[in-house]
C-alpha positions as a printed Julia matrix, in Angstrom:
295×3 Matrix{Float64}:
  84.82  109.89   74.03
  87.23  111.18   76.6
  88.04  114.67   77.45
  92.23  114.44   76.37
  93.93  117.81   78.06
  94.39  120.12   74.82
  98.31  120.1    74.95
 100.34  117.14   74.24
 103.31  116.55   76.84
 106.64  115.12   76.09
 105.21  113.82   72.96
 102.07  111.87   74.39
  98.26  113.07   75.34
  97.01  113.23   78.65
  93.89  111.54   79.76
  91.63  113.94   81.68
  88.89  112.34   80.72
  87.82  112.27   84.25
  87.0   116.03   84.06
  84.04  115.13   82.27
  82.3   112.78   85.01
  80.94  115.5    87.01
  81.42  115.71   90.94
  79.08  113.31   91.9
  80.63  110.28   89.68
  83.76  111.34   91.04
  82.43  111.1    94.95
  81.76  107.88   93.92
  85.28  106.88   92.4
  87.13  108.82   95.05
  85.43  105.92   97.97
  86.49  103.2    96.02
  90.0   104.49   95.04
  90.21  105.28   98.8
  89.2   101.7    99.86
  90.38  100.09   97.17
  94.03  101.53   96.91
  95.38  100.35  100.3
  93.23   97.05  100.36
  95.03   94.83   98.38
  92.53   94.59   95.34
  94.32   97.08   93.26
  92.58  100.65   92.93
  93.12  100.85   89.21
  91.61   97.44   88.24
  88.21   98.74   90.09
  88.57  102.62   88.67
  89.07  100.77   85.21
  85.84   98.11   86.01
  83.15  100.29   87.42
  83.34  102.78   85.52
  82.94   99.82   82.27
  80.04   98.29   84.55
  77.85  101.36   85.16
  78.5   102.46   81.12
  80.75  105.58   82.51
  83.8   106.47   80.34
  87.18  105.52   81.69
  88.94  108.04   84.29
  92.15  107.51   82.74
  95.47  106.81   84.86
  96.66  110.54   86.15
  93.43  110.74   87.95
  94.11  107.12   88.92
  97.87  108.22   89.89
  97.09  111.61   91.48
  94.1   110.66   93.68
  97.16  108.32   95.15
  97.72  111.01   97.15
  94.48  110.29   99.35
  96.27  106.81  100.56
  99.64  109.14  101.34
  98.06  111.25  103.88
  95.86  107.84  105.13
  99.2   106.33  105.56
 101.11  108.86  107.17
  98.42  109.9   109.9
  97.87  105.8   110.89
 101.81  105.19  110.65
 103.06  108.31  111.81
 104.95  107.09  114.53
 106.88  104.64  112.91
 107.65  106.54  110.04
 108.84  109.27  112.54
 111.16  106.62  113.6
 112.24  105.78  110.76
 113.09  109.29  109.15
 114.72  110.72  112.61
 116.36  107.47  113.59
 117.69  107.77  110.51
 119.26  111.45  110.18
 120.23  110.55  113.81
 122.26  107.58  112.61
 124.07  109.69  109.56
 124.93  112.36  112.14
 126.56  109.54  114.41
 127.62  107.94  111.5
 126.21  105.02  112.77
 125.54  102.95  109.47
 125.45   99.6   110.88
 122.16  101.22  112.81
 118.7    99.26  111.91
 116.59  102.4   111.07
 119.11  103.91  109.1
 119.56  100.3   107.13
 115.61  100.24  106.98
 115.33  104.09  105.92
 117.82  103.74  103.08
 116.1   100.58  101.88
 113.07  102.43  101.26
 115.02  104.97   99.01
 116.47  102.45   97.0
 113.33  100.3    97.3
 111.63  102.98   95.59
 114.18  103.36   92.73
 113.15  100.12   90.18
 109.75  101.48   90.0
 110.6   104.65   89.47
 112.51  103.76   86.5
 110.18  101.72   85.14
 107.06  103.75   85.83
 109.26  106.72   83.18
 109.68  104.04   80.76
 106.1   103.09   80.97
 104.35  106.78   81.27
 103.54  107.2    77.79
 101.9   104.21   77.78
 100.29  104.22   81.23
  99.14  107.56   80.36
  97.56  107.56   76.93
  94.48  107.49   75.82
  93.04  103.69   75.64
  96.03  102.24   77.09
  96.51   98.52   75.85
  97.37   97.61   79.91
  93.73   99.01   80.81
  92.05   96.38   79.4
  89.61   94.55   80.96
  91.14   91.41   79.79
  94.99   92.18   81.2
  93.32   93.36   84.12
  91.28   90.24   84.86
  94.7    88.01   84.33
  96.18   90.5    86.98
  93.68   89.99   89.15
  93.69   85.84   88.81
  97.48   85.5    89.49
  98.03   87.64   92.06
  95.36   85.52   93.44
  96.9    82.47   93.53
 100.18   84.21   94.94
  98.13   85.37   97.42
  96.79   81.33   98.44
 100.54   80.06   97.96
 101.55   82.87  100.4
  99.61   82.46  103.22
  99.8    78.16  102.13
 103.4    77.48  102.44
 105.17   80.68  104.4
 105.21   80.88  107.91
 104.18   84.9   108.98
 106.12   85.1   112.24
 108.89   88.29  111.58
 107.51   91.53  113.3
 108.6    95.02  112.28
 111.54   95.14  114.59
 112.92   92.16  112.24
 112.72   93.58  108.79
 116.63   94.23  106.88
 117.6    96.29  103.81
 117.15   92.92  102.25
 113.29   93.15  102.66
 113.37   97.13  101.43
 114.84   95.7    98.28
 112.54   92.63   97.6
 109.38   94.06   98.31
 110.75   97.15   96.63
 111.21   95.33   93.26
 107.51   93.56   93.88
 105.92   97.36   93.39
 107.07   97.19   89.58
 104.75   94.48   89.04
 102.1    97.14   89.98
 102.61   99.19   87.38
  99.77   96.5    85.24
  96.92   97.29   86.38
  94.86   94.7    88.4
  98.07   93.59   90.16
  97.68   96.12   92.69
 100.83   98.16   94.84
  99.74   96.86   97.95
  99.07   93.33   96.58
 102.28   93.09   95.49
 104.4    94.54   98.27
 101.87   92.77  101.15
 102.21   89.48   98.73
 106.23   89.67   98.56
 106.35   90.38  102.45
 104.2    87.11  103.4
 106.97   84.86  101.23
 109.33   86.89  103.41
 107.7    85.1   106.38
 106.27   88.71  107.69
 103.41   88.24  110.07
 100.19   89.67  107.83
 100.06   93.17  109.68
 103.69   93.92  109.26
 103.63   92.91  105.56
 100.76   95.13  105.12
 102.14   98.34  107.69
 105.81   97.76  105.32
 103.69   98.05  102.09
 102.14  100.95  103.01
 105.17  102.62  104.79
 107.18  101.6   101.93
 104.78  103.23   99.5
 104.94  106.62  100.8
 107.88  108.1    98.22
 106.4   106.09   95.21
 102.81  107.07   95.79
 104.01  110.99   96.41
 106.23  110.81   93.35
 103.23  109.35   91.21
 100.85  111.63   92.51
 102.51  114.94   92.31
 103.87  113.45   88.5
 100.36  113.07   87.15
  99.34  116.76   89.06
 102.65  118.72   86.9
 101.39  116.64   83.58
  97.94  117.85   83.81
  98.98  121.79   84.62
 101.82  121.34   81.74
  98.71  120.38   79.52
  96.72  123.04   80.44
  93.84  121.52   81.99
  90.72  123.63   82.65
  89.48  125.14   85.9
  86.72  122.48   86.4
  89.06  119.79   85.89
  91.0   120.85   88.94
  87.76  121.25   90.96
  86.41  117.75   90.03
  90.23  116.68   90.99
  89.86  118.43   94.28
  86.86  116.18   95.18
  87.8   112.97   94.57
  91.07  113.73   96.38
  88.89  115.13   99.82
  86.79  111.9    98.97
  89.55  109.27   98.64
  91.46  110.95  101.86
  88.32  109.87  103.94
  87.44  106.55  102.58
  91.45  105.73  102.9
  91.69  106.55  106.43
  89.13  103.96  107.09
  90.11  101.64  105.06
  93.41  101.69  106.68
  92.37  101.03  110.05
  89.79   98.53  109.1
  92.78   96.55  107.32
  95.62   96.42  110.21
  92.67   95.49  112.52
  91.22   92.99  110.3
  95.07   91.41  109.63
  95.61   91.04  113.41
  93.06   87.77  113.78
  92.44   86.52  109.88
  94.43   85.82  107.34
  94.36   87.34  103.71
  92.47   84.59  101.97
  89.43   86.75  101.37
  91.58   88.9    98.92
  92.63   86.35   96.84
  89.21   84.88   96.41
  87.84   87.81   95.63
  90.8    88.55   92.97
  89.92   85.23   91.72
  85.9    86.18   91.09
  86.85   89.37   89.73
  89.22   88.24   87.25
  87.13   85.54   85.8
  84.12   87.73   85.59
  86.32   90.4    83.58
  87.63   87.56   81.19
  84.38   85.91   80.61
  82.72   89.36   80.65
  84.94   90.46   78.34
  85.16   87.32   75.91
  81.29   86.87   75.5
  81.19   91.18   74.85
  78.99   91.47   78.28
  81.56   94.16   79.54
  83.08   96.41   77.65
């Protein structure tokens, strides 16, 4: 049974189950949340699947949401120029009052990118958050995984990838902002979704991925430092910050790689490999699941 923080907040328990894993399970989780949350494979599917595999008890979501916070610093050391160029291009453009300028366009796109699954993600806490969620089951997860597959092959099928980061419009903020609600299920994946909606957009596969991640940034800050005030508000004990505090050093590394093994990977090959793989893993979790092999 899982370790549920001993104070109830805003009417619904707290999951840190994860407290009870011990710091070298949670080494091992913090890798694979690092590689797994910026490659688009979704991080939560495999926290949810491993764990079910190797007969360890769920880490719940607000480890899964505050260990985010690995793939923010990742992100903002590999993109830091052009989210400097962004965020100052920006405030230089408001100061000019230069509206019609592309980073401003691009900068406030993000912001209101960021805004459907914010909303959503408040609607959905108490159930994201709670103890045996219903949308952490290996079955929903293993649907997830299937049809984000097969947007994955129709993607990279029928959409030509030619538009470079000097080409993207508030347009693109706003699409590929609404795809990161669809992230919310687990197994869909926040960089699946985003990197998925950028290829219809006819981004080239490196600028898809660079605008998830950049694009990310305020949603995977605002998730992270969420989950952290939840688990303080419910009075979580000393070793569950500890245990926290390693999987977040862990994740940092393994995201940093992962990062730069992506964009170099995207530069030559195509994403195909993902969506097979999403395809495996889903069926094994349905027919796992089904036939009581996984549970």
């Amino acid at each position: 049974m899982s370790l549920v923080c001993p104070i109830p907040v805003h009417d619904h328990l707290i999951d840190c189950g994860f407290a009870e894993l011990g710091y070298f399970k949670i080494i091992i989780l913090g890798i694979i949340q690092g590689i797994t949350e910026l490659l688009p494979i979704s991080s939560t599917a495999h926290l949810r699947v491993i764990p079910a595999f190797l007969g360890w008890q769920d880490p719940g979501t607000p480890f899964t949401g505050a260990v985010q916070l690995a793939s923010f610093f990742a992100v903002m050391i590999y993109f830091r120029k052009e989210i400097a160029k962004i965020f100052f291009g920006t405030l230089l453009s408001i100061k000019e009052r230069n509206f019609s300028s592309p980073d401003f366009r691009l900068g406030m796109g993000i912001i209101i990118g960021t805004i459907p699954v914010g909303i959503m993600g408040l609607l959905l806490k108490s159930t994201l958050n709670s103890p045996n969620s219903p949308l952490r089951s290996l079955y929903v997860i293993g649907v997830a995984c299937i049809i984000m597959g097969v947007l994955f092959i129709v993607a990279e099928k029928i959409c030509k990838h030619k538009r470079d980061f000097s080409k993207l419009t508030f347009k693109d903020c706003l699409i590929v902002g609404l795809a990161q609600v669809a992230a919310l299920i687990p197994g869909v994946s926040r960089s699946g979704s985003t990197i998925t909606a950028g290829l219809f957009l006819g981004l080239k596969r490196e600028t898809a991925a660079a605008f998830s991640f950049i694009l990310g940034v305020p949603v995977i800050v605002g998730a992270g430092f969420k989950e952290i005030h939840e688990m303080y508000n419910a009075g979580m004990i000393a070793q569950g910050w500890s245990v926290l505090a390693v999987g977040l050093i862990t994740a940092s590394i393994a995201a940093f790689l992962a990062v730069f093994a992506l964009m170099k990977y995207l530069e030559r090959r195509s994403t195909l490999i993902f969506a097979w793989y999403r395809l495996f893993l889903g069926f094994i979790l349905i027919v796992g699941t089904y036939f009581g092999l996984i549970h």
